[in-house]
Biopython code that builds the backbone (N, CA, C, O; Angstrom):
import numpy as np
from Bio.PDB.StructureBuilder import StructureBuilder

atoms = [
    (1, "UNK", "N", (-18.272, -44.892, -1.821)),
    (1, "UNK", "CA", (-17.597, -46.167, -1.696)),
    (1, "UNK", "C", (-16.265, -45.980, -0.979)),
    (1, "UNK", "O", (-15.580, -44.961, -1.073)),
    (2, "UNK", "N", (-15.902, -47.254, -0.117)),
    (2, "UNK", "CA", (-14.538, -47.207, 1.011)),
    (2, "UNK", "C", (-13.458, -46.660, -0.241)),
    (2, "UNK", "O", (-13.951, -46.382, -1.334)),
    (3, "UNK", "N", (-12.021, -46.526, -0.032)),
    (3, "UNK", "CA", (-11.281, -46.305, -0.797)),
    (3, "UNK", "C", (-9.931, -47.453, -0.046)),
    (3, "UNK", "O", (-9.617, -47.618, 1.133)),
    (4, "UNK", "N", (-9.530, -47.913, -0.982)),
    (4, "UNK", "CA", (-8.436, -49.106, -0.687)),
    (4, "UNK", "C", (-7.078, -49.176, -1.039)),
    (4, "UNK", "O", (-6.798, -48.760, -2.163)),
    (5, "UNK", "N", (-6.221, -49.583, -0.371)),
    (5, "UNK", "CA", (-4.749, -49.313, -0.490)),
    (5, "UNK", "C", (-4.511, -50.973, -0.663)),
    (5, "UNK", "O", (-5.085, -51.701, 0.147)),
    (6, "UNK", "N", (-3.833, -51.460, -1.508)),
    (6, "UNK", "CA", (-3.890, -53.184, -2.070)),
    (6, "UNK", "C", (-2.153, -52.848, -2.189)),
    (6, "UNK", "O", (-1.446, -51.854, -2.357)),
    (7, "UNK", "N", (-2.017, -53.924, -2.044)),
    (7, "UNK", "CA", (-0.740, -54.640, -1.959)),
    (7, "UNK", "C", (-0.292, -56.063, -2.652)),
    (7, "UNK", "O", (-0.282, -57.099, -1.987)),
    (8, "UNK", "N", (0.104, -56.029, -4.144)),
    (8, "UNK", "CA", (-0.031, -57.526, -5.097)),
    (8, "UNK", "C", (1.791, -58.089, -4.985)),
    (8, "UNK", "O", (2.872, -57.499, -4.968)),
    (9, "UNK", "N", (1.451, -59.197, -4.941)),
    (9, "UNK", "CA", (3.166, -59.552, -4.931)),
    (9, "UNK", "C", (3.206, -60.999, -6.261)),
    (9, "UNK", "O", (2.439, -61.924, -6.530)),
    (10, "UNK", "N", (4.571, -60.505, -6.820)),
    (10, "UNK", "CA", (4.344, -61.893, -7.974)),
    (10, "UNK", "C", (6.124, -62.136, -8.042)),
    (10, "UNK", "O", (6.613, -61.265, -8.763)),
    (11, "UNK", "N", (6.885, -62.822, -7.635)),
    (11, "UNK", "CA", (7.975, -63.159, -7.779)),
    (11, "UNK", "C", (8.799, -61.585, -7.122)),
    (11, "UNK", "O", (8.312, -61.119, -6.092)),
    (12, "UNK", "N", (9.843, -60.956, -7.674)),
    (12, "UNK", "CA", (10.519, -60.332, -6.341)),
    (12, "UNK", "C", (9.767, -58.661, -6.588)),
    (12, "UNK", "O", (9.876, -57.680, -5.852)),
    (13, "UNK", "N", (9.044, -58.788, -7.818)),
    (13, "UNK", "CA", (8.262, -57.664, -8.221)),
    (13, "UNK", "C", (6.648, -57.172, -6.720)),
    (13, "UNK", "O", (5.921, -58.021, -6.206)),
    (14, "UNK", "N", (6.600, -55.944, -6.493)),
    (14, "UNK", "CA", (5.770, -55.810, -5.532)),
    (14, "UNK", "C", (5.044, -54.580, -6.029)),
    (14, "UNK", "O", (5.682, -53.647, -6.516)),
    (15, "UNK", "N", (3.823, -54.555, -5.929)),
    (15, "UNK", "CA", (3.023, -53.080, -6.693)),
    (15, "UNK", "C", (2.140, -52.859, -5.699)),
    (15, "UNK", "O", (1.538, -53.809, -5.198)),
    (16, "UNK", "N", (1.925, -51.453, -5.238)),
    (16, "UNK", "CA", (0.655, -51.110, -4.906)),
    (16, "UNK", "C", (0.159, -49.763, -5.293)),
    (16, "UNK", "O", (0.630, -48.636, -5.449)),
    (17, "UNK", "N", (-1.393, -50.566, -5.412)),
    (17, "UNK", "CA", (-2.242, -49.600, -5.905)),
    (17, "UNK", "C", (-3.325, -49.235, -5.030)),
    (17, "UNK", "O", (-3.634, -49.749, -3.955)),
    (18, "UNK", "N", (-3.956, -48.100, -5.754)),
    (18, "UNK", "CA", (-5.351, -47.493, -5.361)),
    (18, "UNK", "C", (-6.802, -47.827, -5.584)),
    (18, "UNK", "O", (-7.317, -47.150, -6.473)),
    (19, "UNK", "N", (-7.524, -48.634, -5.044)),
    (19, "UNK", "CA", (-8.696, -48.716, -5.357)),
    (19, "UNK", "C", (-10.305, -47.992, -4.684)),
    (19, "UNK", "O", (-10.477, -47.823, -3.477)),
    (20, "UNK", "N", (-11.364, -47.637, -5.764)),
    (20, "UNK", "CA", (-12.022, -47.561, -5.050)),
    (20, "UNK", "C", (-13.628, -48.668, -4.931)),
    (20, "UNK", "O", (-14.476, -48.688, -5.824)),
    (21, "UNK", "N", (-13.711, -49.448, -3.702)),
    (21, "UNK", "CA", (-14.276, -50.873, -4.348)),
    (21, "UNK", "C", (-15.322, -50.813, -3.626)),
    (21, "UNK", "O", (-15.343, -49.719, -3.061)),
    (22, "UNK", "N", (-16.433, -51.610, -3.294)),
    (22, "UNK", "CA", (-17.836, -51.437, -2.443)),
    (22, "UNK", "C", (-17.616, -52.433, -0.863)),
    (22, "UNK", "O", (-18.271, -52.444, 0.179)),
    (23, "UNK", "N", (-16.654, -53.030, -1.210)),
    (23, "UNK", "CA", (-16.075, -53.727, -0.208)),
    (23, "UNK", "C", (-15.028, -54.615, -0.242)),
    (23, "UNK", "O", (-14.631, -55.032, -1.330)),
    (24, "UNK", "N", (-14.366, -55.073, 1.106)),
    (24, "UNK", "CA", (-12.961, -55.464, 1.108)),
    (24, "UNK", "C", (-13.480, -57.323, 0.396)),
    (24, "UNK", "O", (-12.699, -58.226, 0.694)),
    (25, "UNK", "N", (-14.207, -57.541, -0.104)),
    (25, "UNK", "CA", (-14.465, -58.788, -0.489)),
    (25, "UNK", "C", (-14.635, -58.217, -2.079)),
    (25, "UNK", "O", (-14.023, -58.771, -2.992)),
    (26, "UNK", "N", (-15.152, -57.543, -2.219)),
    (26, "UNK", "CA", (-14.919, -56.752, -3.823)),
    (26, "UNK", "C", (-13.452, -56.843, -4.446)),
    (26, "UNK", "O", (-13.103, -57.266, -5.548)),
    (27, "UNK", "N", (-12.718, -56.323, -3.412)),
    (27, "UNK", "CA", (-11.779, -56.052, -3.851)),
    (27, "UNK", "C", (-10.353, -57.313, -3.786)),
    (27, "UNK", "O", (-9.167, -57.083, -4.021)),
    (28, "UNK", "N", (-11.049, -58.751, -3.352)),
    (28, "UNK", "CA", (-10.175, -59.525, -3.442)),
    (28, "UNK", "C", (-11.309, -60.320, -4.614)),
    (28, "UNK", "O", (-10.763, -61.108, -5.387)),
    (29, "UNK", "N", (-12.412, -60.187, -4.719)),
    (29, "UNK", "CA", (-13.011, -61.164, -5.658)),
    (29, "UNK", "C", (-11.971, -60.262, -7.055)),
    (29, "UNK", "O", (-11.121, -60.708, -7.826)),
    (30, "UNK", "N", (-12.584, -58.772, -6.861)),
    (30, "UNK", "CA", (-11.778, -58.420, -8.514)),
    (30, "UNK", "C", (-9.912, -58.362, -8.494)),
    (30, "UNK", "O", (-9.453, -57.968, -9.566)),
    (31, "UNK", "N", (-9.496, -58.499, -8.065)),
    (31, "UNK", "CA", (-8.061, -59.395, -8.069)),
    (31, "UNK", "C", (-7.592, -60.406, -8.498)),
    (31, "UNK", "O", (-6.791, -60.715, -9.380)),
    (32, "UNK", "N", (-8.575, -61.216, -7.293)),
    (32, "UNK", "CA", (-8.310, -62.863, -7.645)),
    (32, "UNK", "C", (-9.366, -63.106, -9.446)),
    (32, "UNK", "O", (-9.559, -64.253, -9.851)),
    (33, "UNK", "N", (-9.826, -62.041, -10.151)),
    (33, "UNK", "CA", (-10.736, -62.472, -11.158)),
    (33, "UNK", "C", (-9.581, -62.298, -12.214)),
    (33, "UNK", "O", (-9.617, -63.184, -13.068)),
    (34, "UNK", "N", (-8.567, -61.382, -12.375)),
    (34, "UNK", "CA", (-8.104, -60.736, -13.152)),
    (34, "UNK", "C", (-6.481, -60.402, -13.260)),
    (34, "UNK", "O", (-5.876, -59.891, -14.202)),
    (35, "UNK", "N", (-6.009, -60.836, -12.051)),
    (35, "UNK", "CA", (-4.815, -60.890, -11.889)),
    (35, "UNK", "C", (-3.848, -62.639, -11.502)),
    (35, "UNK", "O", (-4.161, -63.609, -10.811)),
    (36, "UNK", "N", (-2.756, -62.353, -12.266)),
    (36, "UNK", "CA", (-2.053, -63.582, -11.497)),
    (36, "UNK", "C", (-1.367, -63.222, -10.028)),
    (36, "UNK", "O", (-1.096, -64.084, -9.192)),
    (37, "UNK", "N", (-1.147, -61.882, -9.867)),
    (37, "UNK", "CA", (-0.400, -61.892, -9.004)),
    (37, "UNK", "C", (-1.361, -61.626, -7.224)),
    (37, "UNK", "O", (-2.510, -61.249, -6.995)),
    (38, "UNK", "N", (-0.421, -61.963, -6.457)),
    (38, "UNK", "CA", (-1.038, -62.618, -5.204)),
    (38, "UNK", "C", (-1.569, -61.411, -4.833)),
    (38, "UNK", "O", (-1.221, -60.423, -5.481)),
    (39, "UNK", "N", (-2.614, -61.239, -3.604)),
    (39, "UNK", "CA", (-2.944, -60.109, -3.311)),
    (39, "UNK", "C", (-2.517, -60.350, -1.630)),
    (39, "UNK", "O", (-3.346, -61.008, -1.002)),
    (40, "UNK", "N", (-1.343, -59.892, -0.885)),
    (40, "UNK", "CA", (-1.028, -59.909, -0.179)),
    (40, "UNK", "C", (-1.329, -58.579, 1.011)),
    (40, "UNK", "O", (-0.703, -58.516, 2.070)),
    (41, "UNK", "N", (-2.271, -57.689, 0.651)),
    (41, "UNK", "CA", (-2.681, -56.704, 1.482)),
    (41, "UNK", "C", (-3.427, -55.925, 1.381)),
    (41, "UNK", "O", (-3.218, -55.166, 0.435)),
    (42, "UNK", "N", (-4.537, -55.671, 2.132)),
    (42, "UNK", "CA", (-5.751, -54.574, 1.217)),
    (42, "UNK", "C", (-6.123, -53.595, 2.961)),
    (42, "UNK", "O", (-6.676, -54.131, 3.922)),
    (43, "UNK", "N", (-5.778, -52.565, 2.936)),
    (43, "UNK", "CA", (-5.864, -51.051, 3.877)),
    (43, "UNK", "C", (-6.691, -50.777, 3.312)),
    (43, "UNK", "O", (-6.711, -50.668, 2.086)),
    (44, "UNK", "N", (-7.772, -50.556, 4.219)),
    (44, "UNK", "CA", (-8.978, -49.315, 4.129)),
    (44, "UNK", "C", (-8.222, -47.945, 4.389)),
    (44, "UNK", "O", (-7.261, -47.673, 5.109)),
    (45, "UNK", "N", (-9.005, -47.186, 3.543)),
    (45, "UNK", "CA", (-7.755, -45.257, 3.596)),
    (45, "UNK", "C", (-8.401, -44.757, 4.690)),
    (45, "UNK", "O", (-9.504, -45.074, 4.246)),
    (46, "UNK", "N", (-8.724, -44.139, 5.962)),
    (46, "UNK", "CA", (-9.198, -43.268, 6.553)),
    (46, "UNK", "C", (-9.285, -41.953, 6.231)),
    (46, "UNK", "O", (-10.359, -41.353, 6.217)),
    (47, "UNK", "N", (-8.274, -41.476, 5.980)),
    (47, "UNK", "CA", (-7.810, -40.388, 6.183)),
    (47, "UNK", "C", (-6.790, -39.928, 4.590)),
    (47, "UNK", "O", (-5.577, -40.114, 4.501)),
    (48, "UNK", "N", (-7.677, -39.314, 3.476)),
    (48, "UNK", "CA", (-6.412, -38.449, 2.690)),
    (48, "UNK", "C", (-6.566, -37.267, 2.068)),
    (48, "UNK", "O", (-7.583, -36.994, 1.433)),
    (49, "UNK", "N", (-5.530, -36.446, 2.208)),
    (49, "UNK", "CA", (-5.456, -35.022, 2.087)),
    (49, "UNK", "C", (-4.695, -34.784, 0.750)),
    (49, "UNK", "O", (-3.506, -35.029, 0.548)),
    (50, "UNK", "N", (-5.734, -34.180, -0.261)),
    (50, "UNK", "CA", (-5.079, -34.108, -1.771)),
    (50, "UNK", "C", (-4.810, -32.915, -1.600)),
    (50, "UNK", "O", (-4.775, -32.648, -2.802)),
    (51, "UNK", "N", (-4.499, -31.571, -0.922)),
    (51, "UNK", "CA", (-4.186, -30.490, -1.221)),
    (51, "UNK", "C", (-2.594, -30.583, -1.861)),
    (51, "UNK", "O", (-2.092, -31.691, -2.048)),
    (52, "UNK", "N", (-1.882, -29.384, -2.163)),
    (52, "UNK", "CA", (-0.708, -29.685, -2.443)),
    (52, "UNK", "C", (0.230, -29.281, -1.412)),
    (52, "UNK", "O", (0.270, -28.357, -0.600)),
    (53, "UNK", "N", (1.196, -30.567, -1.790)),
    (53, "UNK", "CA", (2.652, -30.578, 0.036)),
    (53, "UNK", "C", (3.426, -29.522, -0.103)),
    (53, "UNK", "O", (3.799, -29.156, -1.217)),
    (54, "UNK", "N", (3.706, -29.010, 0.817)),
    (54, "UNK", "CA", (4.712, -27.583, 1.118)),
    (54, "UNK", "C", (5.613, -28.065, 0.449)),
    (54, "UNK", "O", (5.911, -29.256, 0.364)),
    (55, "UNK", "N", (6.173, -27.032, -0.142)),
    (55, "UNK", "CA", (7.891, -26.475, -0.644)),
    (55, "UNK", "C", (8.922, -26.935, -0.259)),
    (55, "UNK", "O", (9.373, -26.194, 0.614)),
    (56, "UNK", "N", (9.733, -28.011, -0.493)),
    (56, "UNK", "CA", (10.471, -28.192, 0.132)),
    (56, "UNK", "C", (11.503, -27.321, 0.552)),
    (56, "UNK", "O", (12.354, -27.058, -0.298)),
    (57, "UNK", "N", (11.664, -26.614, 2.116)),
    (57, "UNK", "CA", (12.705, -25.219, 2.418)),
    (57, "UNK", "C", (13.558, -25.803, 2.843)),
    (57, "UNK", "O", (14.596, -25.142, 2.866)),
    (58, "UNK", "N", (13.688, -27.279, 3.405)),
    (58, "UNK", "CA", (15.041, -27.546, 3.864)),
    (58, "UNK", "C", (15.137, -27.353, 5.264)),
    (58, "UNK", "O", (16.100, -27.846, 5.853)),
    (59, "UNK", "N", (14.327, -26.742, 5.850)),
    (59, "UNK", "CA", (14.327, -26.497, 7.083)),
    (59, "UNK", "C", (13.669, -27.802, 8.297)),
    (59, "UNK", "O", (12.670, -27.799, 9.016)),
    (60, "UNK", "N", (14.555, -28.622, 8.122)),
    (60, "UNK", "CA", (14.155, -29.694, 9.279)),
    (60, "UNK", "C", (14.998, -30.445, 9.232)),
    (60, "UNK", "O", (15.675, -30.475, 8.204)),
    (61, "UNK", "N", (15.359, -31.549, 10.566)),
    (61, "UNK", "CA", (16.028, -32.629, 10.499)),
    (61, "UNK", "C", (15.820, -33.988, 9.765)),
    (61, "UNK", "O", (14.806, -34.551, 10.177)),
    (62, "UNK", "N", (16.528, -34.723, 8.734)),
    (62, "UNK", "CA", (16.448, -35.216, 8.207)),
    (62, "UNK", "C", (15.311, -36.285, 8.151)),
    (62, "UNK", "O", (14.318, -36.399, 7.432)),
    (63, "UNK", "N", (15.922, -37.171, 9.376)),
    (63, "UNK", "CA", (15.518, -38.233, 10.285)),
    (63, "UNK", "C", (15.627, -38.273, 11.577)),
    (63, "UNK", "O", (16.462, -37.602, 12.183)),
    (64, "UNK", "N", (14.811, -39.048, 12.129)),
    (64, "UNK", "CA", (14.932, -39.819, 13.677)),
    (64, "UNK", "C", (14.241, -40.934, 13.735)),
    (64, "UNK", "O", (13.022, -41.095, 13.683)),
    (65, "UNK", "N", (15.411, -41.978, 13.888)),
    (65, "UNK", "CA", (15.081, -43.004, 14.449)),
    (65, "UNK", "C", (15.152, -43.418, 15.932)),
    (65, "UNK", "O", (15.885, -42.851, 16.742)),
    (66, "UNK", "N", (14.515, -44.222, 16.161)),
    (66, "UNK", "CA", (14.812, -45.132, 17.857)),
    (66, "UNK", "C", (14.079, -46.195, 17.974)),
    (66, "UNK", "O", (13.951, -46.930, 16.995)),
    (67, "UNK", "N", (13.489, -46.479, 19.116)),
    (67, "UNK", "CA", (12.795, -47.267, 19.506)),
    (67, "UNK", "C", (12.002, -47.622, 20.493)),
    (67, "UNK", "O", (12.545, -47.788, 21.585)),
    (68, "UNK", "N", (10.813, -47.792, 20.406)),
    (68, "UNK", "CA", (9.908, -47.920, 20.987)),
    (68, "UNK", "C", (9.299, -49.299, 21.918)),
    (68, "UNK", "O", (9.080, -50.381, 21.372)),
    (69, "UNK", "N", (9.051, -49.030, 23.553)),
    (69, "UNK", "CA", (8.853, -50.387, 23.816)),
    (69, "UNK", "C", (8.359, -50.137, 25.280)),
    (69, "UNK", "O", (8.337, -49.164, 26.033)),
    (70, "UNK", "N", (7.873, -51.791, 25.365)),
    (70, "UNK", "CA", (6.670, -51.970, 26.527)),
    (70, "UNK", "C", (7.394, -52.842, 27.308)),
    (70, "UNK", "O", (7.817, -53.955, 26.993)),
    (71, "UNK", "N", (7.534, -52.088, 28.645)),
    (71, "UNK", "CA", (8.257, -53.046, 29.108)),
    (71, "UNK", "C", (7.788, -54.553, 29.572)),
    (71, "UNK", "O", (8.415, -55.585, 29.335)),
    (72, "UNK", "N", (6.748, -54.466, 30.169)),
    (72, "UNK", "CA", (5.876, -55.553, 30.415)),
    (72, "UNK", "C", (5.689, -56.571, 29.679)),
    (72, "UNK", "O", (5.122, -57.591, 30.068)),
    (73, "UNK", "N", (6.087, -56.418, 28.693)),
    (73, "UNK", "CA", (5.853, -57.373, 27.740)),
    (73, "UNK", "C", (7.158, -57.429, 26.865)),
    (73, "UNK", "O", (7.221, -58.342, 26.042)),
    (74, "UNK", "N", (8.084, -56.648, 26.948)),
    (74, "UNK", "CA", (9.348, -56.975, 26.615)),
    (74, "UNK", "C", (9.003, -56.891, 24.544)),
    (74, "UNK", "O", (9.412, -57.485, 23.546)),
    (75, "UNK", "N", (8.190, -55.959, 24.813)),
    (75, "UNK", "CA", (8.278, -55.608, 22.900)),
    (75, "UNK", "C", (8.513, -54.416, 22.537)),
    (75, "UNK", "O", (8.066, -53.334, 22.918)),
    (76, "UNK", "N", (9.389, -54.763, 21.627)),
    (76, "UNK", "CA", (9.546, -53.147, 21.147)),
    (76, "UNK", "C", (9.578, -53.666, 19.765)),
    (76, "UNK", "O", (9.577, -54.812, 19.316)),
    (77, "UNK", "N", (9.615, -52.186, 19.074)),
    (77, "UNK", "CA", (9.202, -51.392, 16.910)),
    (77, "UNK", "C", (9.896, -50.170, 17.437)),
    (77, "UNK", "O", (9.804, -49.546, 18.494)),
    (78, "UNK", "N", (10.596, -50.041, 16.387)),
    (78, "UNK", "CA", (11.452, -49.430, 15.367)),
    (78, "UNK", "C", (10.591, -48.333, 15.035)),
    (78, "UNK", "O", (9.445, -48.647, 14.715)),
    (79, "UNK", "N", (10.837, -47.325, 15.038)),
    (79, "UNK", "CA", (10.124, -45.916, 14.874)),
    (79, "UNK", "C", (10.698, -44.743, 14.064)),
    (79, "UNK", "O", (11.111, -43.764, 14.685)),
    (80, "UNK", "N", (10.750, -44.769, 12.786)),
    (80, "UNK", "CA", (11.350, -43.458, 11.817)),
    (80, "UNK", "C", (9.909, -41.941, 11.799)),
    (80, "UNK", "O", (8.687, -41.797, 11.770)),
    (81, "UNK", "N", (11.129, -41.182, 11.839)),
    (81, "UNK", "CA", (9.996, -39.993, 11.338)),
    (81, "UNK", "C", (11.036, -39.483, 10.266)),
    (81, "UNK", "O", (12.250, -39.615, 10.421)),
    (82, "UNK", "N", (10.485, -38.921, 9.227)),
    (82, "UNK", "CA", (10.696, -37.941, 8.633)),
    (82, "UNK", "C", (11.077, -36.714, 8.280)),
    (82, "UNK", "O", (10.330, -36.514, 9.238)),
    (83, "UNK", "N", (11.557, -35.443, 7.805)),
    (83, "UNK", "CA", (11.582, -33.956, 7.891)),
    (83, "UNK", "C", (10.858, -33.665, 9.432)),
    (83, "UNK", "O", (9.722, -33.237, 9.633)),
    (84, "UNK", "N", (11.864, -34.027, 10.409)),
    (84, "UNK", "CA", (11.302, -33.672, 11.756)),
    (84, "UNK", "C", (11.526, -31.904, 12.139)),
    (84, "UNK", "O", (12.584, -31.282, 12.041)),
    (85, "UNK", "N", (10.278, -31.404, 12.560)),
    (85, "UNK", "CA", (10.419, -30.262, 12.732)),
    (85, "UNK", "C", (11.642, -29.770, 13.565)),
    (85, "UNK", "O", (12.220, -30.591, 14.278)),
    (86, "UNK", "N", (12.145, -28.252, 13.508)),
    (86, "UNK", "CA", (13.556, -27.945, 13.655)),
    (86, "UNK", "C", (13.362, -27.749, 15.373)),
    (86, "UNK", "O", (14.199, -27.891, 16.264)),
    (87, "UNK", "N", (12.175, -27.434, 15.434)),
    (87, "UNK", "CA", (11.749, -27.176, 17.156)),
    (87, "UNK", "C", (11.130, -28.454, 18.089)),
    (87, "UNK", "O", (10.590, -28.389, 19.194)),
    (88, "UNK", "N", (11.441, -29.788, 17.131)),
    (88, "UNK", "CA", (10.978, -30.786, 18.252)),
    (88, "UNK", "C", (12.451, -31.401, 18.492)),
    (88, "UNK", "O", (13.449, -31.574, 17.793)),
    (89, "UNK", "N", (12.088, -31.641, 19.818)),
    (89, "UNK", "CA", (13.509, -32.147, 20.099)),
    (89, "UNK", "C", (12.955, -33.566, 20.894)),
    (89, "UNK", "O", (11.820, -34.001, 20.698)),
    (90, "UNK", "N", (14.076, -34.307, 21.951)),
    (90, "UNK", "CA", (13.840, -36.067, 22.218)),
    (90, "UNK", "C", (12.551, -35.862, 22.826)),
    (90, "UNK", "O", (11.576, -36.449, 22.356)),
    (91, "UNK", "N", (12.417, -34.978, 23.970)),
    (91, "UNK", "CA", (11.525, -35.098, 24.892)),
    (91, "UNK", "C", (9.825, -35.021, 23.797)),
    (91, "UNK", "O", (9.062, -35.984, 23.723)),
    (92, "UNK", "N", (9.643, -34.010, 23.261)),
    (92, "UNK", "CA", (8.463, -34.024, 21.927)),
    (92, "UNK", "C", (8.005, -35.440, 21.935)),
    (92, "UNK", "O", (6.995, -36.048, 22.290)),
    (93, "UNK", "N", (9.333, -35.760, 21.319)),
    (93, "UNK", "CA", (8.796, -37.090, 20.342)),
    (93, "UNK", "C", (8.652, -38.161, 21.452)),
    (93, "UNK", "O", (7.673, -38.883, 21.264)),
    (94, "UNK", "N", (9.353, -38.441, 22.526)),
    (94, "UNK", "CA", (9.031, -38.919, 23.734)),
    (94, "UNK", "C", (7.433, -38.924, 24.455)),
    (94, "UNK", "O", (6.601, -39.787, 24.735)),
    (95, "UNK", "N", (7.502, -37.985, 24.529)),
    (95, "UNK", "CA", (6.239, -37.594, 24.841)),
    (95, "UNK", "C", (4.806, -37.582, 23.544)),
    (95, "UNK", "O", (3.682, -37.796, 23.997)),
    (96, "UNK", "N", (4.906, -37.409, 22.490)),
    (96, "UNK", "CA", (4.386, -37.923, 21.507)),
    (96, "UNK", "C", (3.929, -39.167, 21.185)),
    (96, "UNK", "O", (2.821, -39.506, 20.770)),
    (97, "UNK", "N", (5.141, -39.963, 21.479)),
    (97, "UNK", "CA", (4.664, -41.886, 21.554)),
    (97, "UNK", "C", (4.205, -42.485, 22.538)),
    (97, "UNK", "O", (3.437, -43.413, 22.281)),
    (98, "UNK", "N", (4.509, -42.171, 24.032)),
    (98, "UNK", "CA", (3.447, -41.871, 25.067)),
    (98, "UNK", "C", (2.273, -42.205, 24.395)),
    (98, "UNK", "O", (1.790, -43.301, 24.111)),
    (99, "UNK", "N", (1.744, -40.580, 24.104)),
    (99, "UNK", "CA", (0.199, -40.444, 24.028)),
    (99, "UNK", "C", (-0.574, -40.731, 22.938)),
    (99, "UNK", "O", (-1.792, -40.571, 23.017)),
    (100, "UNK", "N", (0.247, -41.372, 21.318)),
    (100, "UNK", "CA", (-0.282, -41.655, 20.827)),
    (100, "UNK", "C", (-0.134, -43.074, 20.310)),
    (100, "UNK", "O", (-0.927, -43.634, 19.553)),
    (101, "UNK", "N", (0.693, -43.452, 20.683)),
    (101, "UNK", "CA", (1.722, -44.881, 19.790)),
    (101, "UNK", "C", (1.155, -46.370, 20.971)),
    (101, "UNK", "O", (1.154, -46.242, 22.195)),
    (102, "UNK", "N", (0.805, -47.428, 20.388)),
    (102, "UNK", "CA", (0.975, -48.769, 20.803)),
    (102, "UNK", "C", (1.708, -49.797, 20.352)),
    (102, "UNK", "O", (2.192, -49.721, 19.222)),
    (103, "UNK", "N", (1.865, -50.649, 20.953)),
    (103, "UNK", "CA", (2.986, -52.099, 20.353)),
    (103, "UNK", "C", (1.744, -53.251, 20.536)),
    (103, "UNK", "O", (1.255, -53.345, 21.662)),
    (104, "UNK", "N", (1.277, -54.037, 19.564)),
    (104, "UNK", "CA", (0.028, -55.221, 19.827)),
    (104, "UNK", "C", (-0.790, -54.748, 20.856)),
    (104, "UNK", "O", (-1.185, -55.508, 21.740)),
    (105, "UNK", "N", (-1.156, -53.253, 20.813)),
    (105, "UNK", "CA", (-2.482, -53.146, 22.250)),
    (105, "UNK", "C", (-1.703, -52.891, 23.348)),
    (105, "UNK", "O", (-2.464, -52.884, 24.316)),
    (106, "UNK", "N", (-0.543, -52.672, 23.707)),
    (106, "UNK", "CA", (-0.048, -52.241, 24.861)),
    (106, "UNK", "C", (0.519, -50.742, 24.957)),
    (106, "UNK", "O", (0.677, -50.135, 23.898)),
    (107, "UNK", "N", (0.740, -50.302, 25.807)),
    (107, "UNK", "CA", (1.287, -48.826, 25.984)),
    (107, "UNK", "C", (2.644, -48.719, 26.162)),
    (107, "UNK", "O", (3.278, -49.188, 27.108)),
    (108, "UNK", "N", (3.029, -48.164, 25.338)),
    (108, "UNK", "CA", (4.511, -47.833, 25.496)),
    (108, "UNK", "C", (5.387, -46.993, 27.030)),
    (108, "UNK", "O", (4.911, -46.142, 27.782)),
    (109, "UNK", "N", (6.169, -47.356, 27.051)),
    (109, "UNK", "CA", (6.683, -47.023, 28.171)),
    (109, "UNK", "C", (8.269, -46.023, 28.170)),
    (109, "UNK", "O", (8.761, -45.254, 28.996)),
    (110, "UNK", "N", (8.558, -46.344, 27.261)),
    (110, "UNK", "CA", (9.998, -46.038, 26.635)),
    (110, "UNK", "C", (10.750, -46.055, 25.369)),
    (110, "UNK", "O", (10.940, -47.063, 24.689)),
    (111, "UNK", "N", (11.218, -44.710, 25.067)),
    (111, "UNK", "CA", (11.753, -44.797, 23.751)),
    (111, "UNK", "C", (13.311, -44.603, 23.858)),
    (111, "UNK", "O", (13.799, -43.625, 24.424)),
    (112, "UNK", "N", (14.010, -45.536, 23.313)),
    (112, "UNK", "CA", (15.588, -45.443, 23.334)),
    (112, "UNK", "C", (16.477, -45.661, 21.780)),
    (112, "UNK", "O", (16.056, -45.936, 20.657)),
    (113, "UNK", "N", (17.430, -45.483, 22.132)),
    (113, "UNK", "CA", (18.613, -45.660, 21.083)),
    (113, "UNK", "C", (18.417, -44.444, 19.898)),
    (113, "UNK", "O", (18.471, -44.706, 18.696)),
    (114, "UNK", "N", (18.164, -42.987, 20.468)),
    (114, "UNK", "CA", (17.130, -41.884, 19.550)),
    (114, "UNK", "C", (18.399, -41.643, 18.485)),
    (114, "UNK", "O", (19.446, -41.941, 19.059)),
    (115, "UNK", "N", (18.574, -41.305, 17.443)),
    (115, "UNK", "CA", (19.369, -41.025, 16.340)),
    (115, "UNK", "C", (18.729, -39.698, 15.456)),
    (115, "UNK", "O", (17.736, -39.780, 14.734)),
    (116, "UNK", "N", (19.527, -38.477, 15.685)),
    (116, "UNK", "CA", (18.863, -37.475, 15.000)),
    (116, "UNK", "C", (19.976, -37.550, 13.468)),
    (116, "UNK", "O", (20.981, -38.252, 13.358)),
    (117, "UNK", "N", (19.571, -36.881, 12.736)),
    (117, "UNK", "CA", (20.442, -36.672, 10.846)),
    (117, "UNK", "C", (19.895, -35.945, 10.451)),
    (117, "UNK", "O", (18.720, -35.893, 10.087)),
    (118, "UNK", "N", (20.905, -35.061, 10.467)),
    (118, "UNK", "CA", (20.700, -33.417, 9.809)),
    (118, "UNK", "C", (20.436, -33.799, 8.209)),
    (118, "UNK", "O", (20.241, -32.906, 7.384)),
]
sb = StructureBuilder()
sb.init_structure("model")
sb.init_model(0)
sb.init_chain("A")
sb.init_seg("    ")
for serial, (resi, resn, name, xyz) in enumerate(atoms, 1):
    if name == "N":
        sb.init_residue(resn, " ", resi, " ")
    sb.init_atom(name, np.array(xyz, "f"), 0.0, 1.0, " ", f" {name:<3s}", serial, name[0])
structure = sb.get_structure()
């Protein structure tokens, strides 16, 4: 069975949970059967890796933010990473959103305003 990432909202309170349901109509019928609160989002999981996460050594940059955008269409998103490795630097991640990143179906063209934090 799919595995589901749900998203319930009820006044300023917000929860999400894990389900595993037979389908994305399963999983709003058993919601809407049993809950008051709204069901404002349901992700199919592709992809998850239960092994256990490295050690934290400290060895990476905090954050990087910037931003990402098409010119053609004049859109850009906001782009955080995480414990960025100590050996990627602008051009990486530049080149990274290139080849993997879109904005609504379009191709990115440019990433600016980059902010590294140790």
């Amino acid at each position: 069975m799919p595995k589901y990432r749900v998203q319930l909202k009820q006044g300023k309170r917000t929860v999400v949970e894990h389900i595993e349901a037979k389908s994305v109509d399963a999983v709003i019928n058993f919601y809407n059967t049993l809950t008051t609160m709204k069901l404002t989002e349901i992700l199919k999981i592709e992809f998850q890796d239960t092994t256990t996460p490295p050690i934290d050594d400290y060895n990476y940059q905090s954050l990087f933010k910037g931003f990402v955008k098409n010119s053609d269409t004049r859109q850009v998103k906001q782009i955080i990473l995480h414990n960025v490795k100590p050996t990627v630097d602008e051009d990486a991640i530049y080149s990274a959103c290139i080849a993997n990143l879109e904005i609504n179906g379009t191709n990115i063209d440019s990433v600016t305003a980059t902010l590294f934090k140790d």
